[in-house]
C-alpha positions as CSV (number, residue, x, y, z in Angstrom):
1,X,87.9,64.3,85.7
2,X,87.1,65.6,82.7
3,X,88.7,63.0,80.1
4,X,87.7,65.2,76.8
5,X,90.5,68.0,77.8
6,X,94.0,67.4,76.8
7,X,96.5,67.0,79.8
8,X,98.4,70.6,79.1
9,X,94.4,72.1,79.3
10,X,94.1,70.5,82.7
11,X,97.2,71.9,84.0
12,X,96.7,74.9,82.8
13,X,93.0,75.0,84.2
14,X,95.0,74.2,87.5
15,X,97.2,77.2,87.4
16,X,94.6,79.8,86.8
17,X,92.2,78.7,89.7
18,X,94.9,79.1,91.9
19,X,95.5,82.5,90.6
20,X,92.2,83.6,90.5
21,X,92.1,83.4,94.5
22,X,95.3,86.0,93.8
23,X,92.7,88.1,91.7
24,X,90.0,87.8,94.3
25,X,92.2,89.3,96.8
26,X,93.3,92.0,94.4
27,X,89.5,92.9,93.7
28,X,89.3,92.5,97.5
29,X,91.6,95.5,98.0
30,X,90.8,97.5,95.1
31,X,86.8,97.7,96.0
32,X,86.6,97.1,99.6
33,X,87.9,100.5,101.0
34,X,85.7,102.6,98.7
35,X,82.7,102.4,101.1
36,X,84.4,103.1,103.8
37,X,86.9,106.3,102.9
38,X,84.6,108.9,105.0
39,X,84.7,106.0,107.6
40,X,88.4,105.5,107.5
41,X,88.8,110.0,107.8
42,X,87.3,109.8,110.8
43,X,88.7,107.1,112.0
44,X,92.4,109.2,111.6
45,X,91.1,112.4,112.1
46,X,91.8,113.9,109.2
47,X,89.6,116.1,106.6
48,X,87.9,114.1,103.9
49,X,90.0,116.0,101.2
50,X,92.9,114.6,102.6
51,X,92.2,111.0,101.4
52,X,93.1,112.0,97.8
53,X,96.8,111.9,99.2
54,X,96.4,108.2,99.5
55,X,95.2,108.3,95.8
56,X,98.3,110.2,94.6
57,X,100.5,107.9,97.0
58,X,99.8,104.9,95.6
59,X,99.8,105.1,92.1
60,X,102.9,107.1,92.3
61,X,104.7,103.6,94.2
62,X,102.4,101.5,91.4
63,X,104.2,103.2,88.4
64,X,107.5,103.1,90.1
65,X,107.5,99.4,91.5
66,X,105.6,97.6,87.9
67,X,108.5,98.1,85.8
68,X,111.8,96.9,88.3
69,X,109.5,93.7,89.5
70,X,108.6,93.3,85.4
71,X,112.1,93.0,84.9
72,X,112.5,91.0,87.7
73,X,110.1,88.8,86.7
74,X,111.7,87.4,83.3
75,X,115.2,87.4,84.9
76,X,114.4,85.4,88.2
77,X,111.3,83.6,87.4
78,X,107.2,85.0,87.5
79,X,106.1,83.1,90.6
80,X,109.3,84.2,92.7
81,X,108.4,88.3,92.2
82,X,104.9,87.4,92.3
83,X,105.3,86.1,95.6
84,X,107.7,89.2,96.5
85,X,104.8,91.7,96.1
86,X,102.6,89.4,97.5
87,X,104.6,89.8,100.8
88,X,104.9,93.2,100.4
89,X,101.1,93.9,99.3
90,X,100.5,92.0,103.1
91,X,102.8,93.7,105.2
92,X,101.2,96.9,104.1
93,X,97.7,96.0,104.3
94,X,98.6,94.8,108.0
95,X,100.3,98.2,108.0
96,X,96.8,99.6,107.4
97,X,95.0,98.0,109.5
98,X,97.0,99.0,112.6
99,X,98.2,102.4,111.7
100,X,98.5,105.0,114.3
101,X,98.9,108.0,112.5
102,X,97.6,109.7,109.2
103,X,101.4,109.2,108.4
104,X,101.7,105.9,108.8
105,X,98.6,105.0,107.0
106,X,99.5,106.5,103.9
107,X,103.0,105.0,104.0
108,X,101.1,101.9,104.1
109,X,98.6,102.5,101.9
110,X,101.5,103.6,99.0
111,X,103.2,100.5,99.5
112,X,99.8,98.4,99.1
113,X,100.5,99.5,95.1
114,X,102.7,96.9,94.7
115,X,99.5,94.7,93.9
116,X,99.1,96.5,90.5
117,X,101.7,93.9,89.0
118,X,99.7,90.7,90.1
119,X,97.9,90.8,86.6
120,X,100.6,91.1,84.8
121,X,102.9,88.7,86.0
122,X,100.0,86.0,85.8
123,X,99.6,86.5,82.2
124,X,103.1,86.1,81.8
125,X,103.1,83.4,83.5
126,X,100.1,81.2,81.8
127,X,102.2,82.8,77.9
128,X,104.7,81.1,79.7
129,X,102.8,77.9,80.4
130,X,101.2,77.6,77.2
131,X,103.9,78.0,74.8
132,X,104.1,75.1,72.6
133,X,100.5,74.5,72.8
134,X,99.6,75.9,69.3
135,X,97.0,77.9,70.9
136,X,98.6,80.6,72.9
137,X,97.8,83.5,72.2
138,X,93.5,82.2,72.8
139,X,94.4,80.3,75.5
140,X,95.9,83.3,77.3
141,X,93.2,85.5,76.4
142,X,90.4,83.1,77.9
143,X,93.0,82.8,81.0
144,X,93.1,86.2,81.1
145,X,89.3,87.4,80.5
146,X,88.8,84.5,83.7
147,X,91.5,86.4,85.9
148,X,89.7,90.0,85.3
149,X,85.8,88.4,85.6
150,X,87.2,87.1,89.3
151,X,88.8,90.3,90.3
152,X,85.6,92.1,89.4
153,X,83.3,89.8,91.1
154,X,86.1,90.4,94.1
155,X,85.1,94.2,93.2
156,X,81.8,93.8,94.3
157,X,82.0,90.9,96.7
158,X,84.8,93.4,98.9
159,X,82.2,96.9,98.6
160,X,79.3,94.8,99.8
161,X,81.2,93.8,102.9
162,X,82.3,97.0,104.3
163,X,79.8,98.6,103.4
164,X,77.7,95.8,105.6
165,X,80.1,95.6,108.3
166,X,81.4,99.1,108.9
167,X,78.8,99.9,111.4
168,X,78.9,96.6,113.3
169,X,82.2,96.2,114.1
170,X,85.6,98.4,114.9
171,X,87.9,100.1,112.5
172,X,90.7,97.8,113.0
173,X,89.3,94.6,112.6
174,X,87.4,95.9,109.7
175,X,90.9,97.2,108.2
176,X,92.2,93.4,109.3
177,X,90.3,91.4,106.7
178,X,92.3,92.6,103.6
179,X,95.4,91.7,105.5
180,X,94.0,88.1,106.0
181,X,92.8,87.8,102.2
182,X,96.4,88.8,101.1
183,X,98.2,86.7,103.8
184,X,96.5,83.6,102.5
185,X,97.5,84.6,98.5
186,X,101.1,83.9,99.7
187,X,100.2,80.0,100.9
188,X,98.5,79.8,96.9
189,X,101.2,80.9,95.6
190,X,103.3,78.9,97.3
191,X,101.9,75.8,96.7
192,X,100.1,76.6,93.4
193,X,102.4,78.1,90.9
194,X,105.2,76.3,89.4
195,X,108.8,77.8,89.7
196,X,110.0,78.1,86.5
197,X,113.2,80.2,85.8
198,X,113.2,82.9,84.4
199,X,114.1,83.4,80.5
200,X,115.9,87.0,80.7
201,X,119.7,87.2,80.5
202,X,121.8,89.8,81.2
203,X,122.0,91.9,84.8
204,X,119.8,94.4,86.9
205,X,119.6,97.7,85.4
206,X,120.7,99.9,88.0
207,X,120.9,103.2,85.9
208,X,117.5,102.6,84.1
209,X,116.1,102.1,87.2
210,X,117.5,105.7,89.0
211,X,116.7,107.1,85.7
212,X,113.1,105.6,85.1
213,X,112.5,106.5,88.9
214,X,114.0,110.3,88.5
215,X,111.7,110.5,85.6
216,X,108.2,109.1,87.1
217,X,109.3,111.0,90.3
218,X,109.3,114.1,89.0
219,X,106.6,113.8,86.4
220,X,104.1,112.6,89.3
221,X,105.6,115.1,92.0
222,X,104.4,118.0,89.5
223,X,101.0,116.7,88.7
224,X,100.1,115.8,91.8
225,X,101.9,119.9,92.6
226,X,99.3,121.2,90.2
227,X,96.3,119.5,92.3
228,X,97.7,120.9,95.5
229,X,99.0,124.2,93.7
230,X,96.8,124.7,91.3
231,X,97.8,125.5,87.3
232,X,99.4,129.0,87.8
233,X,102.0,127.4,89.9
234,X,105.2,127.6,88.6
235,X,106.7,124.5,90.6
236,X,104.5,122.0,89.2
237,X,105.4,122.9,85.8
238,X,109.0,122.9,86.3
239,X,109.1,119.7,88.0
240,X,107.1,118.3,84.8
241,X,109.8,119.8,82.3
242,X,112.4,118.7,84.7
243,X,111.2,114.8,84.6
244,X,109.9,115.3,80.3
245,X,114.1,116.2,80.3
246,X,115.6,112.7,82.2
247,X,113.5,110.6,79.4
248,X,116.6,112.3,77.1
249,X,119.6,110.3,78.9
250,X,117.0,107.7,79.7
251,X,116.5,106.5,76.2
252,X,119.9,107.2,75.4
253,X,121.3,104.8,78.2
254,X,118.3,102.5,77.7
255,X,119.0,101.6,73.8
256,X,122.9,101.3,74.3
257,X,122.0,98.3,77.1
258,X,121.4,94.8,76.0
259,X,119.6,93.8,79.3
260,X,117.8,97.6,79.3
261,X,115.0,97.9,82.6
262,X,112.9,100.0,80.2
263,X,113.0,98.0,76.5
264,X,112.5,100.9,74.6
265,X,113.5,99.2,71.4
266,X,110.7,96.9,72.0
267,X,108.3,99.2,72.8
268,X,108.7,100.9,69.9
269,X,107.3,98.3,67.7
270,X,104.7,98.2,66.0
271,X,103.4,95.6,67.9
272,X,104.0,97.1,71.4
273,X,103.8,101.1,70.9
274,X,99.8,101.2,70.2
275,X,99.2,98.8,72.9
276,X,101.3,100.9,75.4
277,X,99.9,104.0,74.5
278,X,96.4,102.5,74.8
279,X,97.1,101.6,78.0
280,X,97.9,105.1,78.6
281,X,94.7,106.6,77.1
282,X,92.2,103.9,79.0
283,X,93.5,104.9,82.6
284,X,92.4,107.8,81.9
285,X,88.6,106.6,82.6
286,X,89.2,103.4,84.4
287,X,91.4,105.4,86.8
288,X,90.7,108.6,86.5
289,X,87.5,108.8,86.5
290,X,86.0,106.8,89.2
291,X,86.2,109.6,92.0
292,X,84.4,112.0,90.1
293,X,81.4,109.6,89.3
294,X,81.1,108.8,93.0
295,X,81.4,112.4,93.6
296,X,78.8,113.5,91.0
297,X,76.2,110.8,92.4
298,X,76.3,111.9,96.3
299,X,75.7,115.6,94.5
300,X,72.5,116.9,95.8
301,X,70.5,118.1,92.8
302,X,68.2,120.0,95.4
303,X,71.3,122.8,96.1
304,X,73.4,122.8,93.1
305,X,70.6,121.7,90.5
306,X,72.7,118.6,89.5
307,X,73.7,115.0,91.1
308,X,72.3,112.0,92.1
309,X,71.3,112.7,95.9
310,X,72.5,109.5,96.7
311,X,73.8,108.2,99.7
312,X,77.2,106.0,100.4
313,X,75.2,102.4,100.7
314,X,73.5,103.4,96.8
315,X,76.7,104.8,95.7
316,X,78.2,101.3,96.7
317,X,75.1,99.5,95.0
318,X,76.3,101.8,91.6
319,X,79.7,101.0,92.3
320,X,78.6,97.1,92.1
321,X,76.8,97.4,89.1
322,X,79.7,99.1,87.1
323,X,81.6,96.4,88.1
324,X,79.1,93.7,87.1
325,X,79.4,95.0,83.4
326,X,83.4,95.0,84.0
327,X,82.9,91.7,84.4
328,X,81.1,90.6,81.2
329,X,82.9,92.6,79.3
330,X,86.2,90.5,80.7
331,X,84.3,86.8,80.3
332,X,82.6,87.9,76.6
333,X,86.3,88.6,75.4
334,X,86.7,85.7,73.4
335,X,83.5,85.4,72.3
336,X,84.3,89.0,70.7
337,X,87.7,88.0,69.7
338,X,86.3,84.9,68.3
339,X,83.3,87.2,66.1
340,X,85.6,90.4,65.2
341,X,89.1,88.8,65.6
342,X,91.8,90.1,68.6
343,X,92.0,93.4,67.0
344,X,88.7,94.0,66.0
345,X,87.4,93.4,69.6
346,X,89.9,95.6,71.0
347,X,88.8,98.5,68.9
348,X,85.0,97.6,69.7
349,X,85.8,97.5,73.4
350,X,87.6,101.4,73.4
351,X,84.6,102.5,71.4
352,X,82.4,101.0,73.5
353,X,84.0,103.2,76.5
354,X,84.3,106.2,74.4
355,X,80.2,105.7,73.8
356,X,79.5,105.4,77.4
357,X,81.1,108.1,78.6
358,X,79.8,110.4,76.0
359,X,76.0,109.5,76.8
360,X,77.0,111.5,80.2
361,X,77.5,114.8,78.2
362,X,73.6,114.9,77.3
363,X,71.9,112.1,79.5
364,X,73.4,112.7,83.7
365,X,69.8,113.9,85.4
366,X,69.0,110.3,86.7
367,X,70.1,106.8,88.3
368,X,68.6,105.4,84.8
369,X,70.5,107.2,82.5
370,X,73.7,107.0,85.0
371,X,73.4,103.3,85.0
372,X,73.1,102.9,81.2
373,X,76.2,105.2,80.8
374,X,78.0,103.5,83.2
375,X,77.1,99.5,82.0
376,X,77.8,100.8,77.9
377,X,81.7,102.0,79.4
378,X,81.5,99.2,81.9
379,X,81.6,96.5,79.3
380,X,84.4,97.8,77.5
381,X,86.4,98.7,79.8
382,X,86.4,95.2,81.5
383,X,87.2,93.3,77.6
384,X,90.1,96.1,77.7
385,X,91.2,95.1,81.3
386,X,91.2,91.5,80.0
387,X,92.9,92.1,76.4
388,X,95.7,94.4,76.7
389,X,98.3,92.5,79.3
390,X,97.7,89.4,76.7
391,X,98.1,91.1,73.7
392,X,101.4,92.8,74.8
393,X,102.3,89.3,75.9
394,X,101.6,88.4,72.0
395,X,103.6,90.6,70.5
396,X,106.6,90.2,72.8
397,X,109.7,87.8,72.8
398,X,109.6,85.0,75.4
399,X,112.0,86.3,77.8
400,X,110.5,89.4,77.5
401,X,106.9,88.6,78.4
402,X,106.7,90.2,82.1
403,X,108.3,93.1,81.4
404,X,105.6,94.0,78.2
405,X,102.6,93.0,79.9
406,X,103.8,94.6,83.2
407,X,104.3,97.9,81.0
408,X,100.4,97.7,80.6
409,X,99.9,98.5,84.1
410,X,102.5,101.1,84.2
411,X,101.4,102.9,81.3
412,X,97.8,103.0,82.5
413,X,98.4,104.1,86.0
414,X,100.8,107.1,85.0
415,X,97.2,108.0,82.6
416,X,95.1,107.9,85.7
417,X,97.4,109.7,87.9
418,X,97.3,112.1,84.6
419,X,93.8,112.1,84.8
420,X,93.5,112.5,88.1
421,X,95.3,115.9,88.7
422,X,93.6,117.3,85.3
423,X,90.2,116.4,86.7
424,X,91.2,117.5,89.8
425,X,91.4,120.9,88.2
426,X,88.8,120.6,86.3
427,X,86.1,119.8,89.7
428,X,88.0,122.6,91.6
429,X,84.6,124.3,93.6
430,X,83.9,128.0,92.8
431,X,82.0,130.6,94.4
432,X,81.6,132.2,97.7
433,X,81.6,130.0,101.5
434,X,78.7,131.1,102.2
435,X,76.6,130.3,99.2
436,X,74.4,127.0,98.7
437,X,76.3,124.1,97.7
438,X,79.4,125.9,98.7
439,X,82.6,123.3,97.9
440,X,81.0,121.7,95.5
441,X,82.1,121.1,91.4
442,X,80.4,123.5,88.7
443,X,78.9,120.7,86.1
444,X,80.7,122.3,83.5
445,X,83.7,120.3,85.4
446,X,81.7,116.5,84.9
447,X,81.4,117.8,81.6
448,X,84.9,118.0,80.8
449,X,85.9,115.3,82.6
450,X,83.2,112.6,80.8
451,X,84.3,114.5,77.1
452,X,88.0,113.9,78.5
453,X,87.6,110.4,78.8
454,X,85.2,109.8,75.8
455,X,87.9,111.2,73.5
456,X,90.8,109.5,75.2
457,X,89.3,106.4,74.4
458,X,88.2,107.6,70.3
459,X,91.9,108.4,69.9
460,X,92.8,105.1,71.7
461,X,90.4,102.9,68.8
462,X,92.2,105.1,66.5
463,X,95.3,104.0,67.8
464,X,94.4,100.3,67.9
465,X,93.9,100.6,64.3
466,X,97.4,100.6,64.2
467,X,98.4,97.8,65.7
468,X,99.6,94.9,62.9
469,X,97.3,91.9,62.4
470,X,98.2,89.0,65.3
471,X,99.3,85.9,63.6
472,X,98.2,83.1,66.5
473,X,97.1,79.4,67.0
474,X,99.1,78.3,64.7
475,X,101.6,75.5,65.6
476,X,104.1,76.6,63.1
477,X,104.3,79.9,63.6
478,X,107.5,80.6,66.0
479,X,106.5,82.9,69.4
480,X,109.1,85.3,68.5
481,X,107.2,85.7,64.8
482,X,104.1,87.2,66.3
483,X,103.1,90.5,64.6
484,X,102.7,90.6,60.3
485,X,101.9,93.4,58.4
């Protein structure tokens, strides 16, 4: 035993390697399938174009579940919801595995989203656990950048293995091993997370809830109408205006509520609104993007006179270095904290990813100049990953750390499902059936989707600027007193 770390650093060391093996099963799922989705097509007998339906699926139940279990969270106690959509995020994933149908599966697959709030509610729950310490808001941050380095690794660790086993073993047992990954996160839980009650007063918000839902419902319903209908639809729009309109009698009903599901009083200050709103530019590329890079790499520049040529094992083998820089871009985040202060290394990170995406507009014609691109984003997109949850945490009231940090999440995955029907637009193939390369995106479409997401993340440093100095580490500076001009 290490006898030079205080007792509260050992317990809190404790804590966080039992929820890294939760974030090793949530990089587990989020890089495993990847490989495999032509694999998986087959396996169902559906069209490859139809996998984007699990795409749309999913994020639409991540944005709906993140804020109710948020909520949940700070009114019955982090571990107990964490362990809630752990046992969820396992049923499905079984679901998955076992699946008869194309309809099935993607019911399963859309409930899997309920992992998206794992990050979240461990950062709340280390805040939670270090209060008191008179180094909170670092220690959270270095629990944090720990948390996202794991996932990553998971990232990479969970490609490798389909990718290795998809052609030596069947479907369903190759589906079965995320199941067994997430079954084995609910024993952790169990037996490694404290139950602490939870802070929150005050009752479920039923009419936030149906409101908040309503809203995200239709929002997402039309966006994912313009992928399927296309822009000149007049349904998608109206389903967009329809859902813009509920956000009226939502923020109405929301301020009036002491115990609100949505806090829109706290997300409107300035020490929540820029970070929320980040949130919502950066999925634009950490979401959004992700298809259209793997797309753009299995191109073959031979017909269309752009793309990669590569095949699904390199496109993993890309995939895996992206992630790599993810990763060191999560475990240098205090160091860069430490060098350019929270703030600072915020701003440096969205720059970073604004910089790495805009390499793409003039340098895209090899794996060198792909790889750069893609490490320059990589890096600050992981110290974003990392940063964000804890500095919502920061700037939040005790009893209302869950639902701020789960907001992070939220806010991000409503900008990739954004993204995601924009670029979707944006990639649409032109030109005749019968002509060379016939299905495929015009580059003009990678074009706008790499300037998208470079700008998306200028206007995000922009908005970072914003956000008020972070008063931390100090032991008599109250939790509640967090953001200073």
């Amino acid at each position: 035993m290490n006898r030079s770390l205080p007792p509260g650093a050992r317990g809190l060391a404790t804590i966080v390697g039992f929820l890294v093996v939760v974030e090793l099963a949530s990089g587990v799922l989020q890089g495993y399938y990847t490989p495999i989705f032509s694999d998986i097509a087959d396996h169902l007998g559906i069209q490859d174009a139809d996998v984007n339906w699990f795409e749309a699926a999913q994020l639409l139940v991540s944005a709906l579940c993140v804020p109710p279990l948020a909520r949940l969270g700070d009114l019955v106690g982090h571990k107990k919801v964490l362990l809630l959509s752990t046992a969820v995020t396992a049923a499905a994933s079984w679901g998955v595995a076992f699946a008869p149908s194309f309809e099935t599966f993607l019911v399963a697959w859309a409930l899997q989203g309920f992992y998206v709030v794992w990050l979240p509610l461990e950062v709340a729950i280390i805040y939670r656990r270090t209060a008191g310490s008179g180094r909170q808001g670092v220690l959270t941050r270095r629990s944090a950048a720990v948390l996202v380095g794991a996932l990553e690794l998971a990232v990479i660790i969970g490609a490798l293995t389909s990718g290795m086993l998809v052609e030596r073993t069947s479907m369903t047992v190759l589906l079965a091993l995320p199941a067994i990954v997430v079954t084995l996160c609910l024993l952790v839980i169990w037996v490694g997370i404290d139950d602490v009650p939870g802070e929150a007063t005050g009752g479920f918000d039923w009419p936030g809830l149906g409101l908040v839902t309503a809203a995200l419902l239709l929002v997402m319903g039309g966006l994912i109408a313009v992928r399927l209908q296309g822009p000149a639809s007049v349904l998608p729009w109206l389903l967009i205006v329809a859902g813009l309109a509920v956000l009226v009698p939502f923020h109405r009903v929301e301020a009036s509520r002491p115990d609100p599901m949505i806090d829109v009083r706290l997300l409107a200050t300035r020490g929540q609104w820029p970070v929320q709103l980040t949130a919502f530019l950066f999925g634009i590329s950490v979401l959004g993007a992700q298809i259209p890079l793997s797309t753009f790499a299995r191109t073959d520049p031979d017909v269309v006179g752009y793309g990669l040529g590569a095949d699904a094992a390199f496109v993993s083998t890309l995939v895996g270095v992206y992630v790599v820089f993810l990763a060191v871009g999560a475990f240098t985040l205090p160091l860069s904290a430490r060098l350019l202060g929270p703030r600072g290394a915020l701003v440096t990170a969205a720059l970073l990813v604004a910089l790495g995406y805009g390499l793409f507009l003039p340098l895209h014609d090899s794996t060198t100049q792909t790889l750069v691109n893609m490490a320059v984003a990589g890096v600050g997109s992981g110290a974003l990953v990392a940063a964000l949850p804890a500095t919502a945490a920061a700037a939040a009231p005790p009893d209302r750390t869950g639902f701020a940090t789960g907001m992070t999440n939220a806010t991000k995955t409503v900008g990739g499902a954004f993204a995601s029907s924009v670029f979707a637009i944006a990639l649409a193939s032109t030109g005749s059936l019968d002509e060379p390369g016939a299905g495929q995106a015009p580059l003009s479409g990678y074009l706008t989707v790499w300037a998208i997401c470079s700008v998306s993340a200028v206007v995000a440093a922009a908005v970072l600027l914003m956000t008020p100095r972070i008063v931390e580490d100090a032991p008599e500076t109250p939790v509640e007193a967090v953001p200073v001009p």
